[in-house]
C-alpha positions in Angstrom: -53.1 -48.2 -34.1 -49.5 -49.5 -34.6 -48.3 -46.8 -37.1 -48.1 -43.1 -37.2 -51.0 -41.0 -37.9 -52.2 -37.9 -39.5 -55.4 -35.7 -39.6 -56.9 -32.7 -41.7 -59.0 -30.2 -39.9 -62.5 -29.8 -41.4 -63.9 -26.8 -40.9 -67.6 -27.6 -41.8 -68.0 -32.1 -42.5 -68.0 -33.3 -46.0 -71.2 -33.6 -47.9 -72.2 -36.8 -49.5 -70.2 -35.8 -53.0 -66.9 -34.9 -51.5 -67.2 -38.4 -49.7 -67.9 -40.3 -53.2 -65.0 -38.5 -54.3 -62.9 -40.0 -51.9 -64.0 -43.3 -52.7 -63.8 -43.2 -56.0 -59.8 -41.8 -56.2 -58.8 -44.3 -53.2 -60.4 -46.8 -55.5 -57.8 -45.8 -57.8 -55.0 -46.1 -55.3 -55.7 -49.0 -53.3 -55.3 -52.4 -54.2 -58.1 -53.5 -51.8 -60.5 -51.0 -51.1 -63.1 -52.5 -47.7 -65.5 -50.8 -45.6 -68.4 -48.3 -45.8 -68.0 -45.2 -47.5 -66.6 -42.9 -44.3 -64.8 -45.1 -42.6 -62.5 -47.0 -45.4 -59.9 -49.9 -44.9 -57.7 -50.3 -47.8 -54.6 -51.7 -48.8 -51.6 -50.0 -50.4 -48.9 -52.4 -52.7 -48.2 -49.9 -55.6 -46.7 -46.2 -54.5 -47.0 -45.2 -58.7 -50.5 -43.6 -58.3 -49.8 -41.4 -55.5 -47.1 -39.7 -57.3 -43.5 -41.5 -56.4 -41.6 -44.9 -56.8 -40.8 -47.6 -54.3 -39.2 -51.1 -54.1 -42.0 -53.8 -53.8 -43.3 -54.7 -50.5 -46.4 -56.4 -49.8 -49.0 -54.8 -49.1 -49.7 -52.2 -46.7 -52.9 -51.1 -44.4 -54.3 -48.1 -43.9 -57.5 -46.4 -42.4 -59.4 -43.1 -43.2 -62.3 -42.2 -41.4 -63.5 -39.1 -39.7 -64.1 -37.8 -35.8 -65.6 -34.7 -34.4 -63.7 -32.4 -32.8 -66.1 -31.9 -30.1 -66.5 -34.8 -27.8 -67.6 -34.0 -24.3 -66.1 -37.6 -23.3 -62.5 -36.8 -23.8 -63.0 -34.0 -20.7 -64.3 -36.6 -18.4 -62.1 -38.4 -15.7 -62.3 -42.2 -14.6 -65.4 -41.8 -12.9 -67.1 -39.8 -16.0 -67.3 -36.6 -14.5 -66.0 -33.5 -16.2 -62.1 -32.4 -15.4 -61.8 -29.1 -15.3 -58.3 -29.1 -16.2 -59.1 -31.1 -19.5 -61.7 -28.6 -20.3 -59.5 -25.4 -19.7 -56.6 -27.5 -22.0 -59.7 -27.7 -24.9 -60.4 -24.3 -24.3 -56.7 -23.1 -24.4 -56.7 -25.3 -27.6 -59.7 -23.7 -29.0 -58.7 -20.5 -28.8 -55.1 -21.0 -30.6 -57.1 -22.8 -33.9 -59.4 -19.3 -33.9 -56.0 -17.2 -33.8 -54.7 -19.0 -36.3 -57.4 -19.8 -38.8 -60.2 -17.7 -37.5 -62.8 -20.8 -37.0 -62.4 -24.2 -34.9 -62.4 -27.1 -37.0 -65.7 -28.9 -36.9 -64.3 -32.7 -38.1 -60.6 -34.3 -38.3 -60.3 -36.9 -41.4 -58.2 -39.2 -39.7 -55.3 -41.3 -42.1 -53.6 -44.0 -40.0 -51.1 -46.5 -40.7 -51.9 -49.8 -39.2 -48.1 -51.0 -39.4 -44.8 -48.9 -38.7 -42.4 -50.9 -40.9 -40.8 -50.3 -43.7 -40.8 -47.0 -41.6 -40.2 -44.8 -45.0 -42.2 -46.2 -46.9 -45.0 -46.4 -44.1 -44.6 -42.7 -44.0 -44.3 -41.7 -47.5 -47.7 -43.5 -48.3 -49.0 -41.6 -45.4 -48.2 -38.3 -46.0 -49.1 -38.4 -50.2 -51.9 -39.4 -48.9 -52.6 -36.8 -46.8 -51.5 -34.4 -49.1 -54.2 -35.1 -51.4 -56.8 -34.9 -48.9 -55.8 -31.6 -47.8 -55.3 -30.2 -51.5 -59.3 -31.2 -52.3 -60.6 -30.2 -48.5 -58.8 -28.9 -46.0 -55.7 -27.1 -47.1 -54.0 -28.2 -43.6 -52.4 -31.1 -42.4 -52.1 -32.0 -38.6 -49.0 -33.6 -37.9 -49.5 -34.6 -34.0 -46.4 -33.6 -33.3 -43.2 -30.8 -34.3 -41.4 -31.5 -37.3 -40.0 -28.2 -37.8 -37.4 -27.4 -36.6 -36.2 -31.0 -36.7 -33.7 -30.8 -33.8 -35.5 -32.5 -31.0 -35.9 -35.5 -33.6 -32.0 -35.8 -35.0 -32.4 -39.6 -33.5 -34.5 -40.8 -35.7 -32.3 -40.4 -38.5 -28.8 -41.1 -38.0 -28.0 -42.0 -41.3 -28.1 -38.7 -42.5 -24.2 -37.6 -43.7 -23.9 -34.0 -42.8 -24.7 -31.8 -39.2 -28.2 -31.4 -38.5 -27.6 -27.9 -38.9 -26.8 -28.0 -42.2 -30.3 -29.1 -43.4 -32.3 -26.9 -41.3 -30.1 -23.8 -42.8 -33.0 -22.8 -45.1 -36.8 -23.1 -43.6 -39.8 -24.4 -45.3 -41.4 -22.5 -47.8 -45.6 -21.7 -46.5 -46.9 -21.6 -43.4 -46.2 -23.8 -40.2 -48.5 -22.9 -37.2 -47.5 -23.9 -33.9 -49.7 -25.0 -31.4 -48.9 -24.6 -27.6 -49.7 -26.4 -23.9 -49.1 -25.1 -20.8 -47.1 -28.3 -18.6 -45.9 -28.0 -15.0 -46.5 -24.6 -15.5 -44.3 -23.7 -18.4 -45.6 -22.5 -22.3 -44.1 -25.0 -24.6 -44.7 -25.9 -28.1 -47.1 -28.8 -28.3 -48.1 -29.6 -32.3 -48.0 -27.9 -35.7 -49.9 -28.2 -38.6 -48.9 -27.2 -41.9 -50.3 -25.8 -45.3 -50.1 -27.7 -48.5 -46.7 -26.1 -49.4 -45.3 -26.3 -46.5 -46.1 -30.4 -45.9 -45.4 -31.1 -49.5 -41.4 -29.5 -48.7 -41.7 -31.3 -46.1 -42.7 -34.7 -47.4 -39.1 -33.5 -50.4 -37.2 -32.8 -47.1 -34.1 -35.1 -46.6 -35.2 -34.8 -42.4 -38.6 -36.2 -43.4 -40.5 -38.3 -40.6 -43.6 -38.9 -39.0 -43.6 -39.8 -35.7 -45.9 -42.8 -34.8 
C-alpha cells in the first residue's frame, strides 16, 4: 500500500446491516464506488461530504476492508513454524488491549490510502474518514503509530512558525491509550489509539499527520 493507513478495532464483526450502511454513506462520498460490499475500492475527488474544503485534485484512491485480529500465520517464521517470540509479542499485545478496554478486538476495519501525495490532503480524507467509522462502530481509531506527543515527528512539518513546544503546551482533550513493546530489552511506547474526541482534536491539530 503506498499511503498511510488507519484501522478501528471491532470488538465483535459487523453484521450484514452495519455493512449496508457503510455502502450506502460511502456511496454518498465517493465519486466511484468498486468492489463487493466488505472489501470496497472507491475514489475520492470532492472533500465537501466528509465535512471540510479542499483545492481540486483529481481523484484519490482508497480501500476499506476488514481482517481478523487473530491470525495464527503472522506467528510463523520462514519455514511456517510457530516463533515463540512472535507469539509472546501477541500475547504481551493482548494483554495491554484487555487493560485498556477490557476485551480484545475481534476484527480491524482497515482504511488505506493507495497514494501518499498531496500528503494533507491524503491524510485529511483519511482520517474523516475514519472518524466516521469509528463514530457508528468502534469508538477507537488505531493510528499505527504515536502522534501524541508530537516531538519525535517535528520533521515532518517544518513549516510550522512557532517552537514545537508551543503547540504541545495544552494536550488533547479524551483519551489516548498507549500501547507498549519490549525491544532489545527496553519497555518503549509502540502505538496509540485514540477515542473519537481525542482523534477529531487531533485531526483540528495544527501538528496533524499520519505517518504512512
Amino acid at each position: 500500500m503506498a499511503g498511510p493507513v488507519v484501522s478501528i478495532p471491532l470488538k465483535e464483526p459487523l453484521s450484514q446491516t452495519q455493512l449496508r450502511e457503510i455502502d450506502v454513506w460511502l456511496g454518498s462520498v465517493a465519486s466511484v464506488q468498486e468492489g463487493k460490499v466488505g472489501d470496497w475500492d472507491f475514489w475520492i475527488r470532492e472533500t465537501e461530504p466528509l465535512g471540510f474544503h479542499s483545492e481540486a485534485y483529481e481523484a484519490l484512491p482508497f480501500i476499506l476492508t476488514f481482517q481478523p485480529t487473530e491470525r495464527p500465520e503472522d506467528y510463523n517464521g520462514p519455514d511456517g513454524n510457530p516463533i515463540a517470540e512472535f507469539i509472546q509479542e501477541h500475547e504481551d499485545e493482548r494483554n495491554q488491549w484487555l487493560s485498556h478496554l477490557g476485551y480484545y478486538p475481534k476484527v480491524d476495519l482497515i482504511i488505506g490510502a493507495m497514494v501518499s501525495r498531496p500528503p494533507i490532503i491524503v491524510n485529511r480524507i483519511l482520517s474523516h474518514l475514519a472518524l466516521e467509522m469509528a463514530s457508528r462502530f468502534g469508538g477507537w481509531v488505531d493510528v499505527d503509530d504515536l502522534v501524541w506527543p508530537p516531538a519525535h515527528h517535528w520533521s515532518y512539518r517544518p513549516d510550522l512558525p512557532l517552537p514545537l513546544r508551543e503547540y504541545e503546551k495544552d494536550p488533547l482533550p479524551g483519551r489516548i491509550l498507549t500501547f507498549f513493546r519490549t525491544k532489545n530489552q527496553v519497555r518503549e511506547p509502540y502505538f496509540q489509539i485514540l477515542d473519537i474526541e481525542a482523534f477529531g482534536a487531533w485531526l483540528r491539530h495544527p501538528l496533524f499527520f499520519l505517518i504512512k
